[in-house]
C-alpha positions as CSV (number, residue, x, y, z in Angstrom):
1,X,-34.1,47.9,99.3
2,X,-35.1,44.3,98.7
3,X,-37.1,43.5,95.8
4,X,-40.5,41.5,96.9
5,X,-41.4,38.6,95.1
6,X,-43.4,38.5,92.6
7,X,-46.0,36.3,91.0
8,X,-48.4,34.3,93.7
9,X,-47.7,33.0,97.4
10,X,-47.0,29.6,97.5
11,X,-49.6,27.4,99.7
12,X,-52.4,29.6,100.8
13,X,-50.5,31.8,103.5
14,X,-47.1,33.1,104.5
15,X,-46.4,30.9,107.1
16,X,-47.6,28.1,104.8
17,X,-45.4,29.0,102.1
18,X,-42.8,29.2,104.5
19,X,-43.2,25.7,105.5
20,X,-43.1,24.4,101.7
21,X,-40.0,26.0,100.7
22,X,-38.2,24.8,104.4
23,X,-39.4,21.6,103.3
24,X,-38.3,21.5,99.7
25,X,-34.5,22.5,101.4
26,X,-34.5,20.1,103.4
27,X,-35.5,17.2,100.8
28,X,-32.9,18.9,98.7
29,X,-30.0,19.0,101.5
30,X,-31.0,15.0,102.3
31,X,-31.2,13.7,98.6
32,X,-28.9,15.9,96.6
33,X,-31.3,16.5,94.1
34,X,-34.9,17.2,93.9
35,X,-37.8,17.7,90.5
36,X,-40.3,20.0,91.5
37,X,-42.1,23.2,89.4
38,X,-39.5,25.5,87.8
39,X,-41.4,27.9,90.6
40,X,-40.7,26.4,93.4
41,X,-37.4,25.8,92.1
42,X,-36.5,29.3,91.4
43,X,-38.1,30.0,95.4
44,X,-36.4,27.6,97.1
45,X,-32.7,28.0,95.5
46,X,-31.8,32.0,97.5
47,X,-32.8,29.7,100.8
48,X,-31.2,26.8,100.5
49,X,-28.1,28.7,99.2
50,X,-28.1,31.4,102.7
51,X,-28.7,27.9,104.8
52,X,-25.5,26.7,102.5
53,X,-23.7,29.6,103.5
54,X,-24.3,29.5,107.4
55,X,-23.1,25.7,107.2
56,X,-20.3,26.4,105.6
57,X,-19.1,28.5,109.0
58,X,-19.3,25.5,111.3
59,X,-19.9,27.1,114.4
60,X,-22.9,26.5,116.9
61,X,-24.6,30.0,116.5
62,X,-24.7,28.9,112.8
63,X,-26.1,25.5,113.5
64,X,-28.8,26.8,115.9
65,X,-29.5,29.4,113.0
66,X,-30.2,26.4,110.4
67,X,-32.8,24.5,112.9
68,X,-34.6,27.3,113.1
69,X,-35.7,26.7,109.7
70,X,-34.8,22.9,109.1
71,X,-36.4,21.0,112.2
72,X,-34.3,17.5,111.1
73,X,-31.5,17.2,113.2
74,X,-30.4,14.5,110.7
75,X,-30.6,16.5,107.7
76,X,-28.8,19.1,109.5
77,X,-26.3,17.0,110.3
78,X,-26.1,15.9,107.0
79,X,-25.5,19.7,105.6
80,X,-22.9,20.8,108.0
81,X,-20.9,17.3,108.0
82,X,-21.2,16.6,104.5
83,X,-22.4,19.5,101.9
84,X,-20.6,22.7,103.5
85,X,-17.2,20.6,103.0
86,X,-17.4,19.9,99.5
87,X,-18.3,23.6,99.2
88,X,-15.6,25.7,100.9
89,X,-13.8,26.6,97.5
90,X,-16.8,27.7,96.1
91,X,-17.8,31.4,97.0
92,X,-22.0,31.0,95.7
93,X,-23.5,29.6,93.7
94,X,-24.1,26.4,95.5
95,X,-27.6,25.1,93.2
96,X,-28.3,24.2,89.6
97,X,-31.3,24.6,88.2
98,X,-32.1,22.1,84.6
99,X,-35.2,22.5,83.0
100,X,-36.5,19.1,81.7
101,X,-40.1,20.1,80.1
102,X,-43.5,19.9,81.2
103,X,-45.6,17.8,83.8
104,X,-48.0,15.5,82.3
105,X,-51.6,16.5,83.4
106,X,-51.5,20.5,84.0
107,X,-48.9,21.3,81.8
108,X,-46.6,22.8,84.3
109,X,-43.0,23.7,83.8
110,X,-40.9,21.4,85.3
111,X,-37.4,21.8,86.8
112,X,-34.3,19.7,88.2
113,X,-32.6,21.8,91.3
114,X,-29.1,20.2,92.2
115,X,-26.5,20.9,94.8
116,X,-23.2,21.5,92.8
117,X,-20.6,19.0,94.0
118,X,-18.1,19.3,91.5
119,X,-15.1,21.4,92.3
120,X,-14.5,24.8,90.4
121,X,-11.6,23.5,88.2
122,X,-13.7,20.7,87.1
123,X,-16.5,23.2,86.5
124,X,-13.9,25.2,84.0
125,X,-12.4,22.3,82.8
126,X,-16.2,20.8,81.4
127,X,-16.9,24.2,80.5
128,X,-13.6,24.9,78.3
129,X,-14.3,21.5,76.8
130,X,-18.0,21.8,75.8
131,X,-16.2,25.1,74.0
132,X,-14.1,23.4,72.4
133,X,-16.7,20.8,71.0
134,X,-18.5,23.9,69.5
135,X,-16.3,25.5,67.6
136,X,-15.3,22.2,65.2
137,X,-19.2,22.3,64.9
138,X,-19.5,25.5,63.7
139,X,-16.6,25.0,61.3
140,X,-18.2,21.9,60.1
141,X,-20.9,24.0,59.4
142,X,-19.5,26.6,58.1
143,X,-17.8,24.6,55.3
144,X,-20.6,23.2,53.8
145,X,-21.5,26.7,52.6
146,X,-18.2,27.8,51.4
147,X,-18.6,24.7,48.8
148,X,-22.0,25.5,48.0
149,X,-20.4,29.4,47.2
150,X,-17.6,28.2,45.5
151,X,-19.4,25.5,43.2
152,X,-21.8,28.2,42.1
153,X,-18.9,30.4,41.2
154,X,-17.8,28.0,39.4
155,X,-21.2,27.4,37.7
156,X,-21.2,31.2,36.6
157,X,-21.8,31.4,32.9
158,X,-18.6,33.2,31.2
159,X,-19.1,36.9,29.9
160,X,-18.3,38.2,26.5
161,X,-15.5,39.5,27.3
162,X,-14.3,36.1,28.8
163,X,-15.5,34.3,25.6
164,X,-13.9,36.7,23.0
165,X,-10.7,36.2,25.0
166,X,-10.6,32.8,24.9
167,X,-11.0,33.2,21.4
168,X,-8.5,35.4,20.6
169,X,-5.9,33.3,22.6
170,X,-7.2,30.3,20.5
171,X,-4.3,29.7,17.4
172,X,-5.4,28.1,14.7
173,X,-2.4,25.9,12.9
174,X,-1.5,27.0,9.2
175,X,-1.4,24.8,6.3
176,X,2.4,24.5,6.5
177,X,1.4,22.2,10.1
178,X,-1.4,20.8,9.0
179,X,0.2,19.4,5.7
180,X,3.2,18.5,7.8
181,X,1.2,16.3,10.2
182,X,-0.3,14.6,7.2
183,X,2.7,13.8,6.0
184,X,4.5,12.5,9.0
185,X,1.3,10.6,10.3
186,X,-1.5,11.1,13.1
187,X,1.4,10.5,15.8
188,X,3.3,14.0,14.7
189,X,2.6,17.3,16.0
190,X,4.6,20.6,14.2
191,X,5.3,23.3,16.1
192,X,7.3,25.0,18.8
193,X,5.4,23.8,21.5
194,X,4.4,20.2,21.5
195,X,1.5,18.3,23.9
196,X,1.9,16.5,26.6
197,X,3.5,12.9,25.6
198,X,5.5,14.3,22.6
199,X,9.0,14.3,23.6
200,X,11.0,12.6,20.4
201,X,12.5,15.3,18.2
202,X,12.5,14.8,14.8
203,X,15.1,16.7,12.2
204,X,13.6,16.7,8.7
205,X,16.8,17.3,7.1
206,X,18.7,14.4,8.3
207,X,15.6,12.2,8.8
208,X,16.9,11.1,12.1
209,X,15.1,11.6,15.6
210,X,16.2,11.9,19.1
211,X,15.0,10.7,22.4
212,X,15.5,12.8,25.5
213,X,18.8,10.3,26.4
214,X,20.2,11.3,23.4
215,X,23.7,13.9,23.7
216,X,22.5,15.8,20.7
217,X,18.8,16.1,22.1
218,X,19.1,19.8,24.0
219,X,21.1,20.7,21.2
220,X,18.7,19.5,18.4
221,X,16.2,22.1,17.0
222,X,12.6,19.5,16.5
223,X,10.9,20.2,13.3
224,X,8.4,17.2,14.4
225,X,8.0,16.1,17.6
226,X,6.5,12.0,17.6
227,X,4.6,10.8,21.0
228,X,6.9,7.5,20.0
229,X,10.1,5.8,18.7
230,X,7.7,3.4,16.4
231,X,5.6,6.6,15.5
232,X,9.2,8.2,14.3
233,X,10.3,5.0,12.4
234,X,6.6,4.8,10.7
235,X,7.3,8.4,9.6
236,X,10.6,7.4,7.8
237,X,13.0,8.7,10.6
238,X,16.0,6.8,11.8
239,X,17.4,7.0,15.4
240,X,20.5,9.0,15.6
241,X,23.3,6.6,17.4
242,X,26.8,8.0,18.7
243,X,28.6,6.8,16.1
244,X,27.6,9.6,14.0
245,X,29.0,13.4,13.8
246,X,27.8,16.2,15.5
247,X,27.1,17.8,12.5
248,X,24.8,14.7,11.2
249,X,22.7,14.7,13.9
């Protein structure tokens, strides 16, 4: 059963209203485009789509059809010449309706109504692209949050049991080191795992240090470790050269 229309007649009766929308088709068919109310948009698009469709067979009875609605004879040479060819592949939807705001004055809703002369791969191919363009937008987007979560994790005050852990893992050097360092100057670190930079073994028995291009150096067991050669030679210690013994160095 077909659904009437609703909302108010156009022009003041049905044989008037029938004249405005035959008119808007046929201004639509001859220009392409047309801006009119989005209500007299949304009327005129199922008839100038079924006048579409007859074009698109071709055939006299068709034609004859048409004119009985579009008087023109130009305009309807126009639509079965011109439009219904650029529209076989397409199986409907032959308008496009853009809203582009309201009319200055009333207030009224405007509309653009446009015959569709693209082809339907180009159609897919705009529509795959403006897809495309979306998602780096929302990742974009998205990104600027995951910082904003991750800098406040990071901004997350410690708990006790973070704290008293770190302080339990914190190893406080014994005399032995600290008297040690003293005595071998600011530039000498004791103990089994030096800093960054302090590479130069020192053997407190022999007095003699060792660079890492040294044979004996994998070999040699650092008492002091020096962050220098002139930090060593400050300290007292000698380089050990490959004239000497195994044993000396």
């Amino acid at each position: 059963m077909p659904q009437p229309t609703k909302g108010p007649r156009l022009g003041g009766s049905p044989a008037h209203e029938r004249i405005i929308l035959a008119n808007l088709a046929a201004q639509l068919f001859e220009h392409g485009r047309i801006t009119t109310t989005e209500t007299k948009a949304k009327r005129v698009r199922p008839l100038a789509e079924k006048l579409i469709t007859k074009a698109k067979r071709g055939d006299l009875h068709a034609r004859r059809l048409v004119m009985a609605t579009i008087s023109n004879r130009d305009v309807v040479h126009h639509l079965f010449a011109e439009i219904a060819p650029q529209l076989t592949e397409r199986e409907g939807g032959y308008t496009r309706i853009t809203k582009v705001g309201n009319r200055k004055g009333d207030n009224a809703p405007m509309a653009v109504i446009e015959i569709v002369t693209e082809s339907v791969e180009d159609s897919r191919k705009a529509k795959a692209k403006a897809t495309t363009k979306a998602a780096p937008a929302k990742k974009a987007a998205a990104k600027p949050a995951a910082k904003k979560a991750d800098s406040k994790a990071t901004k997350a005050e410690p708990t006790n049991e973070e704290l008293a852990a770190a302080e339990a893992d914190v190893v406080e050097p014994s005399n032995e080191e600290l008297d040690a360092a003293a005595t071998y100057g600011p530039d000498a670190y004791v103990g089994e795992e030096p800093p960054a930079g302090y590479d130069i073994k020192g053997n407190a028995d022999s007095m003699k240090y060792h660079t890492p291009e040294s044979p004996w150096y994998d070999r040699t067991i650092a008492e002091v470790w020096f962050n220098s050669s002139e930090a060593a030679e400050k300290a007292g210690f000698v380089l050990a050269t490959a004239k000497k013994d195994d044993d000396e160095a």
